[in-house]
C-alpha positions in Angstrom: -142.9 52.5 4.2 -139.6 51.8 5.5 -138.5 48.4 6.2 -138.2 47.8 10.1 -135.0 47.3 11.2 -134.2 43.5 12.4 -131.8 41.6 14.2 -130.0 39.0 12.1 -131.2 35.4 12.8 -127.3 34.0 13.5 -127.2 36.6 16.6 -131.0 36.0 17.7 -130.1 32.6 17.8 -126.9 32.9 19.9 -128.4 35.7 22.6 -132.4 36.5 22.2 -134.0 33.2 21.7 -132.6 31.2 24.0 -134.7 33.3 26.4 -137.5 31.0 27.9 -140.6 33.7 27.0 -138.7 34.2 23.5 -139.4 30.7 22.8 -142.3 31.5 20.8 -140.3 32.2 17.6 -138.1 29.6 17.5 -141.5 27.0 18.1 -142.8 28.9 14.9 -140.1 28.5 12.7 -140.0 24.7 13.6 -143.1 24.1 13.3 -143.5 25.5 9.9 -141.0 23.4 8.7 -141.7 20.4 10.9 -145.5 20.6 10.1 -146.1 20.0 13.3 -146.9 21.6 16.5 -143.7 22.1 18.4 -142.9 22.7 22.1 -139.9 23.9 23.0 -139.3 21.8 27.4 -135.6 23.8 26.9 -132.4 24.8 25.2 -129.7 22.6 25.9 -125.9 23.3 26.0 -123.2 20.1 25.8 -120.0 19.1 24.3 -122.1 19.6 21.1 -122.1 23.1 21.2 -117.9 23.4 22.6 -114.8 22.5 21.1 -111.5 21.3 22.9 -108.2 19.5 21.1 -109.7 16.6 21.9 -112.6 16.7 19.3 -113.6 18.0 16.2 -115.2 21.2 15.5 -118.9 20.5 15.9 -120.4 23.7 16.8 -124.1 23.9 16.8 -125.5 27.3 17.5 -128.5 25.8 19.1 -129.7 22.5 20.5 -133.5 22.1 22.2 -135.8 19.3 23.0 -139.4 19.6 22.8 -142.4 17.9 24.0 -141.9 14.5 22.5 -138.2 14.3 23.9 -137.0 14.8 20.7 -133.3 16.7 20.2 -133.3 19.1 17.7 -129.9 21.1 16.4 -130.1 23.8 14.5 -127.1 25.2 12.8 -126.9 28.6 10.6 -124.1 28.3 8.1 -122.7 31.8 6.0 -119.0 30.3 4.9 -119.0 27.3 2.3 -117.6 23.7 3.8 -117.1 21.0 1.1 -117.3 18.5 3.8 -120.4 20.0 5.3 -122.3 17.0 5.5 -119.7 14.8 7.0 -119.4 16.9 9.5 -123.3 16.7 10.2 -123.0 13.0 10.5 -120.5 13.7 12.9 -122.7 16.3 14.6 -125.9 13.7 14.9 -124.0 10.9 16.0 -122.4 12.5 18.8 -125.8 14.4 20.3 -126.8 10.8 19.9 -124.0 9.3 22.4 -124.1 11.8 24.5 -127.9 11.1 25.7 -127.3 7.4 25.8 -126.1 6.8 29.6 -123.9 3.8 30.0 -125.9 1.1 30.5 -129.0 2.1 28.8 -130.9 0.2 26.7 -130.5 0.9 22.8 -134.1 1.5 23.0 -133.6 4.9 24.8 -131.4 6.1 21.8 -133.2 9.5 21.3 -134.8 11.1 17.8 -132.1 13.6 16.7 -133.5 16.0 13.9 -130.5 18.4 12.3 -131.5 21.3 10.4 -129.0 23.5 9.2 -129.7 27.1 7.5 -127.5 27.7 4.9 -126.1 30.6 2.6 -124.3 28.9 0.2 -124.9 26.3 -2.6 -124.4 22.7 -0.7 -124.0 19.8 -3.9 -126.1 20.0 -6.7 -130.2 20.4 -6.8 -132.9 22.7 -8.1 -134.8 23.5 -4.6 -133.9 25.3 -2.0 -135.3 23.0 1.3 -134.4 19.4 1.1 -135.2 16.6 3.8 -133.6 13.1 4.1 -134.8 10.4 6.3 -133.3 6.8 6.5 -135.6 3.8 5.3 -134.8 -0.1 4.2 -136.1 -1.4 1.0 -135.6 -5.1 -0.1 -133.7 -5.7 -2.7 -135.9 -8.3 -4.4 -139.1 -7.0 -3.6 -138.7 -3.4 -2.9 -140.9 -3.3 0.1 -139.8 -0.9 2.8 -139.3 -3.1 5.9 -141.6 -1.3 8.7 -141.7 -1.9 12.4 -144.5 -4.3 14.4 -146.7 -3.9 16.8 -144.3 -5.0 19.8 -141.5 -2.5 18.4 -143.6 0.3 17.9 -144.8 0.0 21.5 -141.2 -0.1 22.8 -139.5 2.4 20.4 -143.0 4.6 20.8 -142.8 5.4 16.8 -144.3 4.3 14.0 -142.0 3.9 11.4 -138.2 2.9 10.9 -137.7 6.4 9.4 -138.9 8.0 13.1 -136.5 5.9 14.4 -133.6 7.3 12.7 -132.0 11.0 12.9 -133.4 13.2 10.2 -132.1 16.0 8.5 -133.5 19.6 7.2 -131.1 21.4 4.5 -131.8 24.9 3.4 -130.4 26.6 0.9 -131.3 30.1 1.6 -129.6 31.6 -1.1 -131.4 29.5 -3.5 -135.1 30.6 -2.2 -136.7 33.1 -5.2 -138.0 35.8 -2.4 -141.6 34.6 -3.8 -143.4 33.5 -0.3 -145.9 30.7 -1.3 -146.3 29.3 1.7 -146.1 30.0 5.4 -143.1 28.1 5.5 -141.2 30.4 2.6 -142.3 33.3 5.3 -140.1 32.1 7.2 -137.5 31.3 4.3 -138.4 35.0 3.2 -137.4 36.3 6.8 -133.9 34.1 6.9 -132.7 35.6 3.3 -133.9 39.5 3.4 -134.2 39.7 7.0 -137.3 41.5 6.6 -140.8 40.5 7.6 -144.0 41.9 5.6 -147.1 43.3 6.4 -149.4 40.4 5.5 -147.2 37.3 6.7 -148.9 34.8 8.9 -147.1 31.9 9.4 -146.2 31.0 13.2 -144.2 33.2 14.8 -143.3 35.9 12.7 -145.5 38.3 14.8 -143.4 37.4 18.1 -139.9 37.6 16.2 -141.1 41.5 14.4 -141.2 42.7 18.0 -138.0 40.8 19.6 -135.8 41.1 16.8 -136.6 44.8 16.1 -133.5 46.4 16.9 -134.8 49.7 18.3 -136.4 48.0 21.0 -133.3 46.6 22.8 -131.8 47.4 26.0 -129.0 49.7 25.2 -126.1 47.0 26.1 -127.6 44.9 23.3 -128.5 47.3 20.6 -124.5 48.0 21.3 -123.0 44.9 21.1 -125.1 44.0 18.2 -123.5 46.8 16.6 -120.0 45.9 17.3 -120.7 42.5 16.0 -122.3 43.6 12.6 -118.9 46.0 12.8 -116.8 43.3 12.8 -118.6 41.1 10.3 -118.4 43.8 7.5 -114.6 44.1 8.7 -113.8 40.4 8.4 -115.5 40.5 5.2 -113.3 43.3 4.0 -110.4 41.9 5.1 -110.6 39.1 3.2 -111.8 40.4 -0.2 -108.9 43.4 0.3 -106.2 40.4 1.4 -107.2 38.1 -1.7 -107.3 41.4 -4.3 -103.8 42.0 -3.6 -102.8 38.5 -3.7 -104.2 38.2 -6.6 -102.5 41.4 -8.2 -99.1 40.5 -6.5 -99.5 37.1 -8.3 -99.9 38.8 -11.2 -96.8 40.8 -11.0 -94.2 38.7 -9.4 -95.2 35.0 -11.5 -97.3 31.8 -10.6 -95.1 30.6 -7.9 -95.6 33.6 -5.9 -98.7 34.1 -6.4 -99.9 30.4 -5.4 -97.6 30.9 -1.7 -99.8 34.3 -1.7 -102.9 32.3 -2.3 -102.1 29.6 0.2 -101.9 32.4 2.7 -104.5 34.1 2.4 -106.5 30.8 2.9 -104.8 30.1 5.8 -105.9 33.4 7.2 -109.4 32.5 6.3 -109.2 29.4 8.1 -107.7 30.8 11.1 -110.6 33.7 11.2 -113.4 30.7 10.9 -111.6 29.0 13.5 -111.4 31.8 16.3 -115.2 32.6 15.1 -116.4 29.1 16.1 -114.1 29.1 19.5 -114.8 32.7 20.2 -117.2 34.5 18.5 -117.1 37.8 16.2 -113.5 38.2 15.9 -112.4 41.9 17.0 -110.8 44.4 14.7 -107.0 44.3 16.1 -107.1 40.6 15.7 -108.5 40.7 11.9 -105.5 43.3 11.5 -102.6 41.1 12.7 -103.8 38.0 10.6 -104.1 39.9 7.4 -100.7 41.4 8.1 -98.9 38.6 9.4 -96.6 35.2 7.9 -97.1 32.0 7.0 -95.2 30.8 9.6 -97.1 33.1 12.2 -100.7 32.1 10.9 -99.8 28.3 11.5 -98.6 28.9 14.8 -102.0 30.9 16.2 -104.4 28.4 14.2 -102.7 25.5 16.6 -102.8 27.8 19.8 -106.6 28.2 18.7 -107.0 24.6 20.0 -105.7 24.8 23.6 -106.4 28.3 23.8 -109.1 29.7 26.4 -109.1 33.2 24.9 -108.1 35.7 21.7 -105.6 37.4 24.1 -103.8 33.6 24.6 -103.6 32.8 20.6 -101.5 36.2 20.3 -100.0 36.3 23.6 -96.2 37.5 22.5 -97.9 39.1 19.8 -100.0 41.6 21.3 -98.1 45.2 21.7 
């Protein structure tokens, strides 16, 4: 039988599940992973999920809270960042200040937990979902320092590790395609994009019938074209860009083919950086990076940060 066509998870989260009666999937996949029952109150947008030349790139594709006033981001990552987790740190501890009103109590700091999907190898390990919590052991007695009876009343959690912002990695690419569990249904579903006959786990039903592409409204089923259009393009570009580099560096010595490299990851920078501020970056725009300067590329990567649209970064550019 032929595999059902179905939306990819980065666009579902950014358009079709952040649809209140779409909600359903999203609880699923959280409470797989969770293992617990989760109920999504709403999807909440911020300064976590915008960027502006004030702050840091911090894009989180989606932020919710569920029934226990708990925030939870959730990040889908394709491109490889050595500083990944830094910049989750970064990501956790500003969700955390910005639900802290001045003048509250520390008390009222809320539970942040971060997952983050990814598709490339992040550090060094043998599985593929890893989960990291924060916990105080003494150093003489190595006894984990818990919270009484009068905190846990205030704080309304049990332990120290509740307390503190926890965080979900996982490594897609590093799952084996053998579904063990209901969880690696889900894990299954994030790397193929395909979800079989006899899966069970907790909303994989809802997401067979809202993520199958055929059952759009035309607008959608069109612009989720275009996007997967100019995701293969970008894709090309690069690889075609860093070929001939590569070849040029060959021909013409060392020194020119290090400025060549240098360029080409400067155009690979730029592209991530209109994706994050912008979205799938169109064709003419992937056409004037790959065939553009140095000079040029460092120019548009600074308008990127003041910029309020694509047509703005190449304003005396355009034709």
């Amino acid at each position: 039988m032929k595999r059902r066509r179905l939306i990819s998870f980065d666009w579902a989260l950014k358009r079709l599940l952040r649809s209140k009666v779409n909600f359903e999937v999203l609880e699923g996949l959280l409470s797989e992973l969770l293992v617990t029952e989760v109920k999504i109150i709403e999807i909440m947008e911020s300064e976590s999920n915008k960027e502006n030349h004030l702050d840091k790139y911090n894009r989180v594709d989606m932020k919710v809270k569920n029934s226990q006033d708990e925030l939870i981001l959730i990040e889908l990552q394709f491109e490889r960042e050595h500083d990944y987790l830094q910049r989750l740190v970064y990501a956790t501890s500003k969700t955390v200040t910005e639900h802290l009103d001045e003048g509250d109590a520390y008390s009222r700091v809320p539970k942040v937990i971060a997952i983050s999907i990814l598709y490339f190898d992040l550090g060094q390990g043998t599985d593929y979902i890893y989960h990291g919590t924060t916990s105080f052991r003494g150093l003489h007695t190595n006894d984990e320092l818990q919270l009484n009876e009068g905190q846990k009343g205030l704080f309304h959690r049990q332990s120290v590790q509740a307390i503190f912002p926890e965080f979900y990695l996982i490594r897609v690419n590093r799952f084996d395609e053998v579904a063990r569990n209901s969880l690696d249904e889900w894990i299954y579903f994030l790397k193929t994009g395909d979800i079989r006959e006899e899966f069970t786990a907790r909303g994989l039903q809802k997401a067979k019938v809202v993520l199958d592409v055929l059952q759009l409204p035309e607008d959608e089923r069109l612009a989720y074209e275009r996007y997967q259009d100019d995701l293969h393009f970008q894709a090309s570009m690069v690889e075609s860009t860093w070929g001939a580099g590569k070849l040029e560096g060959r021909k013409e010595g060392l020194q020119e083919g290090r400025q060549e490299g240098e360029q080409i990851g400067a155009a690979k920078i730029l592209m991530r950086q209109l994706q994050r501020r912008f979205g799938a970056v169109p064709t003419w725009a992937g056409e004037k990076i790959a065939n553009t300067t140095s000079q040029s590329l460092e120019e548009w990567s600074l308008r990127v940060l003041d910029a309020q649209s694509l047509a703005e970064v190449f304003a005396d550019r355009m034709g």
